[in-house]
C-alpha positions as semicolon CSV with decimal commas, in nm:
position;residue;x (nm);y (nm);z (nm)
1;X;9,810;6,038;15,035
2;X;9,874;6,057;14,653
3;X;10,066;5,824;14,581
4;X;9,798;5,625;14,744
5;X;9,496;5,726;14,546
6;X;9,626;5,871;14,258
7;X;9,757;5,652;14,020
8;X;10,137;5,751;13,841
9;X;10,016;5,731;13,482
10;X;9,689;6,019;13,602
11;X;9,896;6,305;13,538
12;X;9,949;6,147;13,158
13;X;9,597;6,052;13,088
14;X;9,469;6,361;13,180
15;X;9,733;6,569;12,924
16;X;9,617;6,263;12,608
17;X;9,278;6,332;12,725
18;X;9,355;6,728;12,687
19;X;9,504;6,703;12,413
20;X;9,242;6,500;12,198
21;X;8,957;6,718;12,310
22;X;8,733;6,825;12,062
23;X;8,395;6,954;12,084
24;X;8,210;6,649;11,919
25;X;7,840;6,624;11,991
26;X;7,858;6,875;12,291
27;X;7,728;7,221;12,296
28;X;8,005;7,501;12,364
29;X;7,950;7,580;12,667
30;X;7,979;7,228;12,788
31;X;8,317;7,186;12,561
32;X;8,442;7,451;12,742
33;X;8,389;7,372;13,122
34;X;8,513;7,001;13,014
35;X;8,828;7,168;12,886
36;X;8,921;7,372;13,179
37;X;8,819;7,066;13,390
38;X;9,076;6,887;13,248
39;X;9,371;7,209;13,247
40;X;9,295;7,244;13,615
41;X;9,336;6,851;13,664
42;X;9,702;6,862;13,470
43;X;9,801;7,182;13,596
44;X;9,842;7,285;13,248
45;X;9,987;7,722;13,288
46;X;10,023;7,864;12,950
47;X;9,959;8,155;12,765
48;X;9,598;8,304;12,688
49;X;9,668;8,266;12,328
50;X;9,799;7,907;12,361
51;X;9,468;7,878;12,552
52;X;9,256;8,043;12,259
53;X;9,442;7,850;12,019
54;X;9,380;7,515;12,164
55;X;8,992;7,623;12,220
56;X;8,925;7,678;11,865
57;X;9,093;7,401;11,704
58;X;8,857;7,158;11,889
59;X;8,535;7,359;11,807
60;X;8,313;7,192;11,537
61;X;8,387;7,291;11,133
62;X;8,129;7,512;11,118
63;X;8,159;7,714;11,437
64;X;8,545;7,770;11,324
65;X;8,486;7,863;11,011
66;X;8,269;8,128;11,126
67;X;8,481;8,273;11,417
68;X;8,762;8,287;11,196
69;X;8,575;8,622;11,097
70;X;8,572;8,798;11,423
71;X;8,835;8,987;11,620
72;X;8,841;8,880;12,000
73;X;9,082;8,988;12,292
74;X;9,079;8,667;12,503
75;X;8,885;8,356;12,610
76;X;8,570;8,477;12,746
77;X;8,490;8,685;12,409
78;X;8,581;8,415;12,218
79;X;8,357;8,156;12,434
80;X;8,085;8,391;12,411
81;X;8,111;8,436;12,017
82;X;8,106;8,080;12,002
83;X;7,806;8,053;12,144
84;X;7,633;8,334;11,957
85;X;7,730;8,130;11,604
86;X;7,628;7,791;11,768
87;X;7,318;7,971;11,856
88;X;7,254;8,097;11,522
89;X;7,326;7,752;11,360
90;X;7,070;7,527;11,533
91;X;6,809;7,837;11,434
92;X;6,940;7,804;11,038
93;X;6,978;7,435;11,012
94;X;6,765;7,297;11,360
95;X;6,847;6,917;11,253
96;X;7,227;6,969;11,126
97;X;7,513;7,138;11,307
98;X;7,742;7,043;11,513
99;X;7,483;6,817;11,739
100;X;7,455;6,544;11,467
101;X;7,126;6,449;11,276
102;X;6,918;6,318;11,596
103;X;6,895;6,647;11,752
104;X;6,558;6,826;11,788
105;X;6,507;7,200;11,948
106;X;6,315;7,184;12,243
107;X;6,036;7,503;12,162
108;X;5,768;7,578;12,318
109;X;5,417;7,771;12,175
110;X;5,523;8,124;12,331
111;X;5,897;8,114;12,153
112;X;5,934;8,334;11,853
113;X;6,140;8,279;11,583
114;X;6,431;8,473;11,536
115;X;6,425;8,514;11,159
116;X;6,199;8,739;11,107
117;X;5,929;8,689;10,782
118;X;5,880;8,878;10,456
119;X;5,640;9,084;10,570
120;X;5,826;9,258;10,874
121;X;6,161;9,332;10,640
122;X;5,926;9,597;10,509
123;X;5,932;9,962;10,621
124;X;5,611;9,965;10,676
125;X;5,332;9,664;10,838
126;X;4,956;9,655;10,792
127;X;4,801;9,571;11,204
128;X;4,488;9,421;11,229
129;X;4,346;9,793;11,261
130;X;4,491;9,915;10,927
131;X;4,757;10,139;11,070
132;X;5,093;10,127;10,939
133;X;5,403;10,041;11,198
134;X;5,754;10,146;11,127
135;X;6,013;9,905;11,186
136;X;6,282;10,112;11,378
137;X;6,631;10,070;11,250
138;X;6,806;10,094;11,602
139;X;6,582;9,732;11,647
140;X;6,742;9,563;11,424
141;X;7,055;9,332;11,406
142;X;7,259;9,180;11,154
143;X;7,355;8,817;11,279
144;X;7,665;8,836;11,040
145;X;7,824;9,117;11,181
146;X;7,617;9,209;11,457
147;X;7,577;9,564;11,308
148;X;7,265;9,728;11,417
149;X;7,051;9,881;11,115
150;X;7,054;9,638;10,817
151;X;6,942;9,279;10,798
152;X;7,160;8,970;10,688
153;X;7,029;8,967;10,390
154;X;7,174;9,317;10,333
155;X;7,482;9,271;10,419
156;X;7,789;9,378;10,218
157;X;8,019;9,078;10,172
158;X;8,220;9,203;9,923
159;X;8,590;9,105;10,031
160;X;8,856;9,329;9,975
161;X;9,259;9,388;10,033
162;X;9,311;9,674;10,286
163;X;9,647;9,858;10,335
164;X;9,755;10,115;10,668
165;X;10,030;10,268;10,531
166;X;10,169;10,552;10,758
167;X;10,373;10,744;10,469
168;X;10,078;10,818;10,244
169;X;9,954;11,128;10,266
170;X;9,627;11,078;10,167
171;X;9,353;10,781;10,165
172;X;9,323;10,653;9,840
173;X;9,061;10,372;9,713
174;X;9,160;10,221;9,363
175;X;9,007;10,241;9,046
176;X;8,887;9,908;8,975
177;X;8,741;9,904;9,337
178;X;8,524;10,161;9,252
179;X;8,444;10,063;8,936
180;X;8,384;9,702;9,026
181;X;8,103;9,804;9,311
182;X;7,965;10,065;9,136
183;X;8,008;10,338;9,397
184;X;7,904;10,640;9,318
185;X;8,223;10,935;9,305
186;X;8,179;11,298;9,331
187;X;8,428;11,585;9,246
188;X;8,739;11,674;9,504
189;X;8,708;11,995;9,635
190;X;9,060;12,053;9,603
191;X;9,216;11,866;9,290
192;X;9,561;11,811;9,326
193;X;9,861;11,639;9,152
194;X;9,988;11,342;9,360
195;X;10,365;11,175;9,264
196;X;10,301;10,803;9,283
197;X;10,543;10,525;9,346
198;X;10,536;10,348;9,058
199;X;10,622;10,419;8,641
200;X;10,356;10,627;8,589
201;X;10,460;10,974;8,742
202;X;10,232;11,236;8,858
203;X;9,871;11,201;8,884
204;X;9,599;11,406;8,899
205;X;9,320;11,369;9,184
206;X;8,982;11,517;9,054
207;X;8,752;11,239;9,201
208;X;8,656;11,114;9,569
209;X;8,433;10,826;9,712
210;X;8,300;10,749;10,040
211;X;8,376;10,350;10,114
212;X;8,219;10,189;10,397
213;X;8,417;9,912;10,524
214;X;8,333;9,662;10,850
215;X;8,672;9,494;11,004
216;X;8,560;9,280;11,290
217;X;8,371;9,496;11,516
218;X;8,535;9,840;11,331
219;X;8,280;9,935;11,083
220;X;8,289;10,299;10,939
221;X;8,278;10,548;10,600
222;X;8,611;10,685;10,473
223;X;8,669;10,949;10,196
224;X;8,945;10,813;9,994
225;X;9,095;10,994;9,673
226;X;9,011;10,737;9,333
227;X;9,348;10,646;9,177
228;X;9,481;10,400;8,991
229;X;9,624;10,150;9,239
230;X;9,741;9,735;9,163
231;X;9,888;9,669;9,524
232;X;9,545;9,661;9,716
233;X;9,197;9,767;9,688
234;X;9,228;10,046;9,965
235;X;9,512;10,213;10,138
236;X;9,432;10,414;10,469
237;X;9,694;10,708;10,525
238;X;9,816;10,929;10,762
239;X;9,456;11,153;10,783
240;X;9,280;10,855;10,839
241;X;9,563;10,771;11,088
242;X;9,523;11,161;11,216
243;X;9,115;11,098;11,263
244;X;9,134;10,781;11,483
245;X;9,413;10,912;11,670
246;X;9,572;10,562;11,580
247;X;9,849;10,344;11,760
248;X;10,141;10,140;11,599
249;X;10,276;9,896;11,776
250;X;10,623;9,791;11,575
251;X;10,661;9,454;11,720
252;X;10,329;9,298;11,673
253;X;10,214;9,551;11,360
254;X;9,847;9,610;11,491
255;X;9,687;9,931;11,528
256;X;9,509;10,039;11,842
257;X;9,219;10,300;11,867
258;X;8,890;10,411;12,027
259;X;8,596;10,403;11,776
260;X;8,240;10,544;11,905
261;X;8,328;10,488;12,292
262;X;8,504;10,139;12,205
263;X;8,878;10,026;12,189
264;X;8,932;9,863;11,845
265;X;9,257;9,679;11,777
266;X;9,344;9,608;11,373
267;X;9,545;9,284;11,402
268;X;9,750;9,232;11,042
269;X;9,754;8,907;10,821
270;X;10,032;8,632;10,820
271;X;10,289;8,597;10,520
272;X;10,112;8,331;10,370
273;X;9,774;8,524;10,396
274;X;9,921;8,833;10,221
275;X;10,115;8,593;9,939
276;X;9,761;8,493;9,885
277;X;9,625;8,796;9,853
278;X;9,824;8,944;9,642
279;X;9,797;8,623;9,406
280;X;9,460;8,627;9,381
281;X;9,454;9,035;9,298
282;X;9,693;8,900;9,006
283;X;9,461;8,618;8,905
284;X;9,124;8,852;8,899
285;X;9,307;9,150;8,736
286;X;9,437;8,888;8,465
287;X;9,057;8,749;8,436
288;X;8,933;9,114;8,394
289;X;9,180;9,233;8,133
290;X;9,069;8,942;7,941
291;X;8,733;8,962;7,991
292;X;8,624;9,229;7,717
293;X;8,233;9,341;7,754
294;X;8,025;9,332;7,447
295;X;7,926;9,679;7,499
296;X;8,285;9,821;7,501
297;X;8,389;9,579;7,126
298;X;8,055;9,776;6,976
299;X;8,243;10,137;7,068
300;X;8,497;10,360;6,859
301;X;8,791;10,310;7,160
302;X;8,875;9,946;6,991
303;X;9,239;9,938;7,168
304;X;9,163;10,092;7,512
305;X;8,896;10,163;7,784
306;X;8,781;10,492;7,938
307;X;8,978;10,407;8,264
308;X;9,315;10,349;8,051
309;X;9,217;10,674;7,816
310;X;9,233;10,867;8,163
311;X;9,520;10,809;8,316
312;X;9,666;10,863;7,974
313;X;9,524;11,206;8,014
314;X;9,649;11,260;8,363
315;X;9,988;11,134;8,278
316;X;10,027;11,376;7,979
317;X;10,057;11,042;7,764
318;X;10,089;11,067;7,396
319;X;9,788;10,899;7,247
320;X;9,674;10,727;6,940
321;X;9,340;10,700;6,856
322;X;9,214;10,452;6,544
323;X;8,899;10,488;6,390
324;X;8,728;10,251;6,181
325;X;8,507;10,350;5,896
326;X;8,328;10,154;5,610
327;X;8,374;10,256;5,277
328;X;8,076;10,467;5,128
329;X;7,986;10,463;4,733
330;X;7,794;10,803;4,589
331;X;7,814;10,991;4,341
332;X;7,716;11,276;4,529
333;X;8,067;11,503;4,673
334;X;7,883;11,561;4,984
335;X;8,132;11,384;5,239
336;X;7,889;11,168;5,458
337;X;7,864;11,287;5,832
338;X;8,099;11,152;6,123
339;X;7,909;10,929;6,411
340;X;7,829;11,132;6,679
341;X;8,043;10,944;6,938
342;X;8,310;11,048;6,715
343;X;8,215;11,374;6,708
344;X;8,227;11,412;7,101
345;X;8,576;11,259;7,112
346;X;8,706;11,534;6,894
347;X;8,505;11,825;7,062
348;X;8,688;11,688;7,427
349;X;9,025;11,616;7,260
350;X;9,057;11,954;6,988
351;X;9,384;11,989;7,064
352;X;9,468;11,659;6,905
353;X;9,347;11,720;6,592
354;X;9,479;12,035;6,472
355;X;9,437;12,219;6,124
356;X;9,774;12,253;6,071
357;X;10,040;12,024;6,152
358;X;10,248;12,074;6,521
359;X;10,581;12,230;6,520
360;X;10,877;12,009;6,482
361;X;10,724;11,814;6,200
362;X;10,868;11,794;5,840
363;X;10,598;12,003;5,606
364;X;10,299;11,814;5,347
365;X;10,495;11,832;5,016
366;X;10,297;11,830;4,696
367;X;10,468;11,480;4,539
368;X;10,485;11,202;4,768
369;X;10,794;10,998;4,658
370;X;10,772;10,586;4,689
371;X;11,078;10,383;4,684
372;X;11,052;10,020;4,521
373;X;11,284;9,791;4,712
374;X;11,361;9,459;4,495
375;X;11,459;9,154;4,704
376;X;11,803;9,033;4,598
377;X;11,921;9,341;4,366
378;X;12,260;9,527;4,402
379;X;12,244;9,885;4,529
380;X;12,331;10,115;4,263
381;X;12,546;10,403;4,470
382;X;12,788;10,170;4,670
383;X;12,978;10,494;4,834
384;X;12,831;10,644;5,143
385;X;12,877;10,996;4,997
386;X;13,046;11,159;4,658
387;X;13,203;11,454;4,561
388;X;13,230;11,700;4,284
389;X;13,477;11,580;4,003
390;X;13,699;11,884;4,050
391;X;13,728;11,797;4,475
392;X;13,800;11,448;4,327
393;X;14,080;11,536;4,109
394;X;14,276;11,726;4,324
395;X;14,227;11,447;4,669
396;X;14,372;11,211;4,375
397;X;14,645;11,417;4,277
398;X;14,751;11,520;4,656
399;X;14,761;11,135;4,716
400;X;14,943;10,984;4,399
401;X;15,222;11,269;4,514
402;X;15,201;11,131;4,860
403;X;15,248;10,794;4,733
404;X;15,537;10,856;4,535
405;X;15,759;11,005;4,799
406;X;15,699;10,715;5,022
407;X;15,535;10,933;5,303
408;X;15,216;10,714;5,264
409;X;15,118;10,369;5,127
410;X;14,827;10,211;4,927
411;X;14,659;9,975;5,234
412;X;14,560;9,614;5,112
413;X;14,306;9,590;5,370
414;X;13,944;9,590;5,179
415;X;13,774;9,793;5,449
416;X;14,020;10,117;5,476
417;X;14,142;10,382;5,295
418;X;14,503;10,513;5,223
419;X;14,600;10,693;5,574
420;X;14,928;10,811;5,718
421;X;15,069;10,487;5,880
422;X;15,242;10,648;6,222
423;X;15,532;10,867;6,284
424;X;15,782;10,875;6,011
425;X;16,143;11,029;6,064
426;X;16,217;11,315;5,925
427;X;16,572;11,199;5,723
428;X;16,656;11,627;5,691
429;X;16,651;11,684;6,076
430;X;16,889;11,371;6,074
431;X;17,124;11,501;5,835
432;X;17,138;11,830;6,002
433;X;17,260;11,674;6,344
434;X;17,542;11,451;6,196
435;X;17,618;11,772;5,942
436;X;17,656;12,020;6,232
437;X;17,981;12,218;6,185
438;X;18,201;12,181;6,490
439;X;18,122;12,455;6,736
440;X;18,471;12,715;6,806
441;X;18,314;12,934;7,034
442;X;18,075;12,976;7,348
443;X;17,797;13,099;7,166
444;X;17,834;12,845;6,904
445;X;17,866;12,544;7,143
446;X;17,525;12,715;7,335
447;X;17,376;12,664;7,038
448;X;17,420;12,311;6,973
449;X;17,338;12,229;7,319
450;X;17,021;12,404;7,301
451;X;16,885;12,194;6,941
452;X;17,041;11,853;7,183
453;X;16,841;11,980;7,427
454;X;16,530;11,915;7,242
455;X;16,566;11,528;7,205
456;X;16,699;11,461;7,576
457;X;16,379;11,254;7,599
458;X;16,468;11,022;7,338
459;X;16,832;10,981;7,446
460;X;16,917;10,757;7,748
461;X;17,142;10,895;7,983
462;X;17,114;11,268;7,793
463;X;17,266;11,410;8,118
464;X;17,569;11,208;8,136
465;X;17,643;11,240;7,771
466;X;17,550;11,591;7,723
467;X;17,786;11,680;8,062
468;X;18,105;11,789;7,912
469;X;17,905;12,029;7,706
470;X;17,745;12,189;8,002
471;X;18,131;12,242;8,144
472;X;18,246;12,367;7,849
473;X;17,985;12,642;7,818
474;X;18,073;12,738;8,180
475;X;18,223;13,076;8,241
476;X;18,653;13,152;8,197
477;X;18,649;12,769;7,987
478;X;18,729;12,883;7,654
């Protein structure tokens, strides 16, 4: 029966026809069922993230650019996103989209417009009666995020780089984070000194901010510790970890909890994403170094900023500060007063400006000395050191005598001075072996054998030679 209606080349149709589906001019819904059509018509069995995969590569630009954003656990949640943002487009751009520019809305008089006007945003709204309404915040939905409380236009979309690490102890938020968003920090309750991983030692934690952050459906406030931090913007810890009662999984590297009744799974970034990341954190940390505000060249701290001047201060760094000052002309002696920005620096840093000098350093001497160095001119005092003339005299005299018995030489090299060249023979201990008087007795022969004794180690074969001296000396010989 198939072979006699269904032709041998269906089975490859339908996969080309599969495989060049895209969404086109259809709505998503209708994408969809014609997809699924066509996998139950090729028997197509694969994965659900093969299936996911192939779904949102043939969805229009927009729609994928969008969903991109989201977090979703299979096909149905992503089909239904999908709809949500195709929804949202025809309201934003009714003749644009994915359905081409001959599309037109179908409305009818008792539809209301999502978007709502000016005039509800506000807290408050004037009724024809006068009486002011409240616009609950539980009503109302952000179509970005699909937070409830805040409008679209309120939305934060300030990206940042976001770390899990299970080794810190702490959650930490950097400093140009805070700095760049303005967040408001208040004091830790518990300042503490924290040994970071990098060149800069132990740091002090004084300061601590709440962040709130939205990942996919996850949105929530953390209290992170403000340090100084280049490898990301925030880094959640182990209490953070501790909080959330949070999963690892090793092999895929996402983190599993249960937020407010709901099961939230952090899914990390590829390779390439995180090589991007961290090049772009390069890139706007270059652009921000060399971006200097006007406010900051108008200051008394010429060579550093406030943040650099504090984790100076928390690193026990030596600093120094430079100060510049016109010149004033009066005849009166009154010294002019210091600014009084100056002023504050030295009442914060008193320990930096002492009366009297620190110890270790050389005192203020009355006469400063100056040295005039002349390009080109011969030093006058060629020897390293000298001596008195009476130390000279005698060093010359124990040398010349030195000299003249041969025990030392003059040395014609031009960088050394007259040493003792090696280890000279002594000519008297040479006489005094060839002079020996020929041993007659046992004691006398002991003798000799004792002084021969002393050079065995520069006579080969001492043993043999010396052996008819060692039977002589024997007992009942002589």
């Amino acid at each position: 029966m198939k072979k006699r209606f269904v032709p041998s080349y269906y089975g490859k149709d339908v996969h080309q026809k599969l495989r060049r589906l895209t969404q086109g001019t259809r709505g998503v819904e209708e994408y969809y069922q014609e997809m699924e059509t066509l996998m139950l018509k090729g028997g197509v069995d694969e994965s659900a993230d093969a299936t996911m995969a192939r779904f949102q590569a043939g969805l229009s630009r927009d729609i994928q650019d969008r969903i991109e954003m989201y977090e979703y656990e299979d096909i149905f949640e992503l089909l239904h996103k999908s709809i949500l943002i195709e929804q949202q487009l025809k309201r934003k751009n009714p003749t644009k989209g994915s359905y081409g520019n001959n599309y037109k809305p179908s409305t009818t008089k008792e539809e209301k417009p999502f978007v709502k006007t000016k005039e509800e945003l506000k807290g408050y709204q004037q009724d024809d009666k006068g009486k002011p309404t409240t616009t609950r915040s539980r009503d109302v939905k952000c179509f970005k995020c699909h937070g409830i409380g805040h409008y679209a236009n309120e939305f934060y979309d300030k990206v940042c780089s976001l770390v899990i690490d299970g080794g810190s102890c702490t959650n930490v938020a950097s400093e140009a984070l805070v700095e760049k968003l303005g967040l408001k920090t208040g004091k830790h309750p518990r300042p503490y000194l924290l040994q970071w991983l990098n060149e800069q030692g132990e740091l002090k934690v004084t300061e601590q901010v709440m962040i709130p952050i939205t990942i996919g459906r996850y949105q929530d406030e953390i209290v992170c510790d403000v340090l100084p931090m280049d490898s990301s913007h925030i880094l959640l810890g182990r209490p953070w970890q501790y909080d959330k009662r949070a999963i690892h999984d090793g092999f895929t590297n996402r983190h599993s909890f249960t937020h407010r009744d709901k099961k939230i799974v952090l899914a990390p970034l590829s390779p390439q994403e995180v090589h991007h990341d961290q090049v772009q954190l390069k890139l706007r940390r270059k652009e921000d170094k060399d971006k200097v505000p006007a406010s900051q060249t108008k200051g008394i701290l010429l060579t550093a900023k406030s943040s650099d001047m504090r984790k100076a201060v928390h690193l026990d760094q030596s600093m120094l500060l430079f100060v510049f000052k016109g010149a004033l002309l009066t005849s009166s002696d009154i010294a002019p007063e210091l600014p009084s920005g100056f002023e504050f620096v030295i009442q914060d840093y008193g320990d930096m400006f002492p009366e009297e000098n620190p110890a270790g350093l050389p005192p203020i001497r009355g006469i400063e000395h100056q040295i005039d160095l002349v390009p080109g001119a011969s030093l006058p005092n060629k020897p390293a050191y000298r001596t008195n003339p009476d130390e000279t005299k005698e060093l010359q005299r124990q040398v010349d005598g030195l000299m003249e018995k041969g025990y030392i030489r003059e040395s014609m090299s031009p960088c050394a001075v007259p040493v003792l060249l090696g280890i000279k023979v002594d000519e008297e201990k040479v006489k005094a072996i060839k002079e020996w008087p020929i041993p007659t007795s046992v004691s006398e022969v002991r003798s000799f054998h004792g002084l021969a004794g002393f050079y065995r180690r520069f006579v080969r074969d001492f043993s043999t030679i010396a052996a008819p001296l060692t039977e002589v000396i024997k007992k009942n010989r002589l």
